[in-house]
NULUM-193815 format. One record per residue (C-alpha): residue in one letter; x, z, y. Coordinates in steps of 0.001 Angstrom, whole numbers, plus 500000, padded with zeros to 6 digits. Last residue first. Example, Ala and Ser with C-alpha at 12.3 -4.5 7.8 and 13.67 -1.06 7.14 Angstrom:
% NULUM-193815
S513670507140498940 A512300507800495500 
//
This chain:
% NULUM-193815
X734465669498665270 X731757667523666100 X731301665773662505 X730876668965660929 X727643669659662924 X726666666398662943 X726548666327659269 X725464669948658248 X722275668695660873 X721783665367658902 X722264666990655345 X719841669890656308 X716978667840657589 X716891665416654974 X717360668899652615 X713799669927653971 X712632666417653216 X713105666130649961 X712408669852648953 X708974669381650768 X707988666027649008 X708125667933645887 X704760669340646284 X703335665871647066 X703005665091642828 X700288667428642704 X698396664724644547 X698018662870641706 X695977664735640065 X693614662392638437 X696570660908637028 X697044664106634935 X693845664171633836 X693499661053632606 X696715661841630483 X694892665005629009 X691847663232628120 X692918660426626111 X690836657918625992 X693616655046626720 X694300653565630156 X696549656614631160 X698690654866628542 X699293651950629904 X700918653159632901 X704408653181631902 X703748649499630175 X702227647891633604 X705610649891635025 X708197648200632891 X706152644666633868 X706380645360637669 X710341646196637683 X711456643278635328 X709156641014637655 X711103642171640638 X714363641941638507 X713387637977638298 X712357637820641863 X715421639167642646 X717666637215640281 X716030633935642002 X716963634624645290 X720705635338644374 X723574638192645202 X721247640285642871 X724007641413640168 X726709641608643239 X724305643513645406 X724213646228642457 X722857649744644340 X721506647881647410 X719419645575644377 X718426648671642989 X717183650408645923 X715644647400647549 X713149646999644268 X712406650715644835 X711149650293648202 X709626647216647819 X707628649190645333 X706459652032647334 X705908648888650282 X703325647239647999 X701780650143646471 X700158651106650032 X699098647900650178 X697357648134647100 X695719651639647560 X693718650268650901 X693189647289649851 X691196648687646118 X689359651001648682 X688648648451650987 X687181646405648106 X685546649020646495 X683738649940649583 X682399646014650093 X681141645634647055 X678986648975646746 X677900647812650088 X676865644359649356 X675330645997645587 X673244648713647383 X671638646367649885 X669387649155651045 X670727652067650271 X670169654318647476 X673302653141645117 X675470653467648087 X674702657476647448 X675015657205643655 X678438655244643939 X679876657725647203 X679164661072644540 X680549659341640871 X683742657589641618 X684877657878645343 X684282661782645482 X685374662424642220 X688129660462642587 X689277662957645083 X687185665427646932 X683665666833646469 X680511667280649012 X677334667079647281 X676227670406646377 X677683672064650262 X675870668758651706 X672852670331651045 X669504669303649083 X666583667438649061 X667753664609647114 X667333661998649887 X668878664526652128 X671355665106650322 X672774661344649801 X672242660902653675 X674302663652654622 X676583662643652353 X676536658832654151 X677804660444657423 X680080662822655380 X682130659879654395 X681855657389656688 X682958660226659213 X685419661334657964 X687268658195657460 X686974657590660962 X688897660634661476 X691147659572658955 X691644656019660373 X692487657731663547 X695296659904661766 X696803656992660659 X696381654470663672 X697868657084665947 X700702658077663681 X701666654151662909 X701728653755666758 X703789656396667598 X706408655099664898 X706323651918666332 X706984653157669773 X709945655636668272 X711366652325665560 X712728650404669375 X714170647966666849 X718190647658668485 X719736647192665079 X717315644992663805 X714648646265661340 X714879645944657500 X716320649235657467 X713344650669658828 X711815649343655676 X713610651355653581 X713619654540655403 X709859654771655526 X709697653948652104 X712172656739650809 X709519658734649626 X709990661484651595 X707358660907654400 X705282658339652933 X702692658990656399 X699557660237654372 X702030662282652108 X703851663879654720 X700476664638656841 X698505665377654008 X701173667967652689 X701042669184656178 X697339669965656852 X697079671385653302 X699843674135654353 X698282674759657410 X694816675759655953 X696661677390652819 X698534679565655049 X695151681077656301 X694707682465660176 X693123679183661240 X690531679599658821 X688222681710661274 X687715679170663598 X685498677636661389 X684626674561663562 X681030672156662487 X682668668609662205 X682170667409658732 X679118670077658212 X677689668636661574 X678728664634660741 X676622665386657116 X673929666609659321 X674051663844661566 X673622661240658748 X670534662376657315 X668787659104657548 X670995656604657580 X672624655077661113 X675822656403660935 X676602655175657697 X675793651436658138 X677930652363661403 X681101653992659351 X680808651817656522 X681370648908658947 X684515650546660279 X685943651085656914 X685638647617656041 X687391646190659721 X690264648972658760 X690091647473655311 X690793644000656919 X693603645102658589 X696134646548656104 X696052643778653074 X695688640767655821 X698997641461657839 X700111643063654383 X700510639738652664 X702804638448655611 X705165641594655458 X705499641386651863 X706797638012652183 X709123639380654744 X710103642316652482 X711389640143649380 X710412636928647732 X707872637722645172 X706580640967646600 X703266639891646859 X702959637961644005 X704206640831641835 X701043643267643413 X698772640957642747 X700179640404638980 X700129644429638808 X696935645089639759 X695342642014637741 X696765643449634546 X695496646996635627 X692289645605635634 X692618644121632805 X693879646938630958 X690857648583632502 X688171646523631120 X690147646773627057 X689767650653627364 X692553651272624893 X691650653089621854 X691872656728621081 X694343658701622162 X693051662103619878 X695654664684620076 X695589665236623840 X692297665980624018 X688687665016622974 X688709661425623936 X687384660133627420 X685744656682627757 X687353656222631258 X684870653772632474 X682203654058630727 X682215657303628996 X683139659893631929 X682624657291634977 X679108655539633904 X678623658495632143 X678810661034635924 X676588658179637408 X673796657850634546 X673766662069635162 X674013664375632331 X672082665920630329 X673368668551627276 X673837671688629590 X670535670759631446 X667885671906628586 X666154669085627619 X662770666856628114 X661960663659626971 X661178659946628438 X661591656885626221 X663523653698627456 X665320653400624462 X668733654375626756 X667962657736627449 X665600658852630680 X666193662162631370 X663612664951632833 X665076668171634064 X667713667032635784 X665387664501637844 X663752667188639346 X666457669210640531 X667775665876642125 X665155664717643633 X665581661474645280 X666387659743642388 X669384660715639603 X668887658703636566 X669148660715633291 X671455660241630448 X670599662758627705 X669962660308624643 X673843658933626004 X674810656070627817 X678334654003626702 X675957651253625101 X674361651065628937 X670304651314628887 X670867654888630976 X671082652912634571 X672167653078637907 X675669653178637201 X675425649659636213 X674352648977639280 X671939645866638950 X672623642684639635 X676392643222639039 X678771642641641659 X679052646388641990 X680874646235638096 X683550644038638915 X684244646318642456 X683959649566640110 X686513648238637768 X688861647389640796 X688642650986641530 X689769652113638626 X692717649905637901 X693537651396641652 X693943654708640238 X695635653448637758 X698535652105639560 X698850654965641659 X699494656846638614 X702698654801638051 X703509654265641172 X703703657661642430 X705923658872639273 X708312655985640675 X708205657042644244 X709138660530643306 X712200659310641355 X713203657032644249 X713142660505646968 X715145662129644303 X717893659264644013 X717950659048647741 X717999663156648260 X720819663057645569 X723279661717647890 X723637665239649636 X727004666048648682 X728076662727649616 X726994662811653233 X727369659456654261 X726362657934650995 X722757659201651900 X722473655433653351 X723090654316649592 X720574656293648019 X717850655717650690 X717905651853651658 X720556650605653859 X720519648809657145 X722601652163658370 X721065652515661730 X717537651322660982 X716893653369657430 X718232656559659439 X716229655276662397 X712889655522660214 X714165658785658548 X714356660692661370 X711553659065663532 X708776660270660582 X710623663695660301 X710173664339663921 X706227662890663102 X705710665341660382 X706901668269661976 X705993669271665194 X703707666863665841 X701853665866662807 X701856669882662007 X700310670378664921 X697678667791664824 X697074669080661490 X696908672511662523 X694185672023665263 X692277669454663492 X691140671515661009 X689106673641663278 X686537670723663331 X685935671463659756 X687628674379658752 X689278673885655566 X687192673062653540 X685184670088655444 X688753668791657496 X690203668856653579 X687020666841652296 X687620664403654668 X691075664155654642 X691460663801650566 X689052660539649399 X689886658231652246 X693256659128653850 X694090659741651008 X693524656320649597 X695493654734652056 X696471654204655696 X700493654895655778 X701525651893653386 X699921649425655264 X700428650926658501 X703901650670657630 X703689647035656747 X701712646075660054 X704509647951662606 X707650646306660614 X706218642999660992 X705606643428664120 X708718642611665868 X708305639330663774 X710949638082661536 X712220641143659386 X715472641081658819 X717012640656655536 X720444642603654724 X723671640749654412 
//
């Protein structure tokens, strides 16, 4: 007999949860900036209607209807049963290198609650003779480096680099040469990923409603975060050009593929479109769940947190260059470069530096961990759908749940070593998306071959 969530919103707070995450953070912004900026909007709204939100409803009352999770409900069409066993190989890659990224950021929040930002400094034992400490003028600082004996020289630019860029580079990730040379493990972040993957156990101890209860706090509070950044942002100096470059329309972009085709990936991606999520916690809903309002809702709040999103961001760029006399163009970058070496050297020159540093790593760590939550619920329900008579009680679960969080501590272990190659591939995680579209264009074609055949 399949669980049921207890609260009619339950299924509304999880799915926010897992909808408003990192991308919508470090990969919306920078995508509105590229691609368009205000112009943006038009084929991502688009896309969210026409096909991201169709597909949203379609797998949600899929999951609702059949009270199964994805490789059993494909059982209906059993030529087609592969889409569940692809859409739960996808969300395992995911987790893995979602994993790490949050290891990452929960480094960062141990490090902001330092007196000083460690970032801020070239007196580190990771910090190089050509560590310099950006200040407010950035082609000036390049040119003169502080290392860490406190003495002052001069050096050509190719062999400086900034105390932010180390902090990241040698600090943090403590690269290794290549693929041939592992190295060691970076002892900070196989805590961090230690403490990642506990959280993330105790959450799902007892199922989807436990879940369901964790993310009531996991998915609002980073919403209350983000919307704090947004007005400490919007009142720095500079801020209104950064909102211009964010904002400024290029209608011109319209008429490139790539434009639409990065509006869509983020809208399938944002909203765990083929993933299999979606689907499994729809079937935790009861049969008569009215799944369209919710699903509304979820594609409100997620493209509004976005927007708002955008605006933190670029409203604290435009800060960041104009304290270093430049433009937003130099300063503007997506992914974790975005969130790990240009957001940490512009909170580092606000007042309060280490309560805002704090604060951002914290939402961001929320943000990714909730999301994780419901990718591995989601995986957890596939196995035990796949062997009810293994899991038929409590404590098996909980048992196979710890089985599933320890074998993917180990998978990820080793994008917590130097080596360069492996960091690299995490750091593209969004590569990963591409196969959401043959997932969800043979949803589409299943469902329709279906009904067709089943009319006649």
């Amino acid at each position: 007999m399949r669980e049921k969530w207890t609260n009619r919103f339950d299924f509304l707070f999880v799915t926010v949860g897992s909808a408003v995450g990192l991308g919508n953070m470090w990969r919306f912004p920078y995508l509105c900036y590229q691609n368009g900026g205000g112009a943006f909007l038009i084929p991502y709204l688009v896309t969210l209607l026409v096909v991201a939100l169709p597909q949203l409803i379609l797998q949600v009352s899929l999951g609702q209807y059949t009270s199964l999770s994805p490789v059993k409900a494909w059982g209906m069409v059993p030529t087609m049963k592969g889409i569940g066993y692809a859409a739960t190989v996808y969300a395992v890659l995911c987790n893995v290198t979602y994993s790490t990224v949050l290891a990452w950021t929960l480094r960062y929040l141990y490090a902001s609650m330092s007196p000083v930002l460690p970032w801020m400094t070239c007196t580190n034992s990771w910090n190089t003779l050509g560590c310099f400490v950006p200040d407010n003028n950035q082609s000036t600082s390049k040119s003169l480096y502080v290392n860490a004996s406190g003495t002052n020289s001069t050096r050509n630019t190719s062999e400086i680099a900034s105390s932010v860029a180390e902090f990241w580079t040698r600090g943090v990730l403590g690269l290794s040469e290549g693929l041939t040379d592992i190295g060691r493990f970076q002892t900070p972040l196989v805590v961090c990923l230690t403490i990642t993957w506990t959280l993330i156990f105790l959450a799902m101890l007892k199922g989807a409603n436990w879940t369901s209860k964790v993310t009531y706090v996991t998915s609002t509070l980073p919403i209350f975060i983000l919307v704090a950044v947004l007005v400490r942002g919007v009142t720095l100096d500079g801020s209104y050009e950064g909102i211009i470059h964010f904002l400024k329309p290029n209608m011109t972009k319209l008429s490139q593929p790539q434009v639409w085709k990065d509006a869509l990936l983020q809208n399938l991606y944002s909203l765990s479109i083929g993933s299999g999520s979606m689907m499994t916690m729809g079937s935790f809903n009861s049969y008569h769940h009215n799944f369209l309002r919710d699903a509304i809702a979820l594609s409100v709040v997620n493209s509004c947190a976005s927007f708002v999103a955008g605006f933190a961001v670029f409203s604290t760029l435009g800060f960041m260059a104009k304290q270093q006399n430049t433009t937003v163009d130099l300063v503007a970058e997506s992914g974790p470069g975005l969130v790990f070496t240009v957001y940490p050297q512009a909170l580092s020159m606000m007042p309060g530096s280490q309560f805002w540093s704090v604060a951002f790593f914290l939402m961001l760590f929320l943000l990714g961990l909730d999301s994780l939550f419901v990718i591995i619920e989601a995986v957890s329900t596939v196995i035990i759908d796949q062997f009810p008579a293994v899991f038929d009680k409590q404590l098996k679960k909980i048992f196979m749940r710890f089985c599933l969080c320890c074998f993917y501590f180990f998978a990820a272990l080793i994008t917590v070593t130097q080596v360069k190659v492996s960091r690299s591939k995490a750091q593209n995680l969004f590569k990963v998306m591409r196969s959401i579209h043959a997932v969800n264009y043979m949803c589409i074609y299943a469902l329709g071959w279906n009904v067709l055949h089943s009319s006649h």
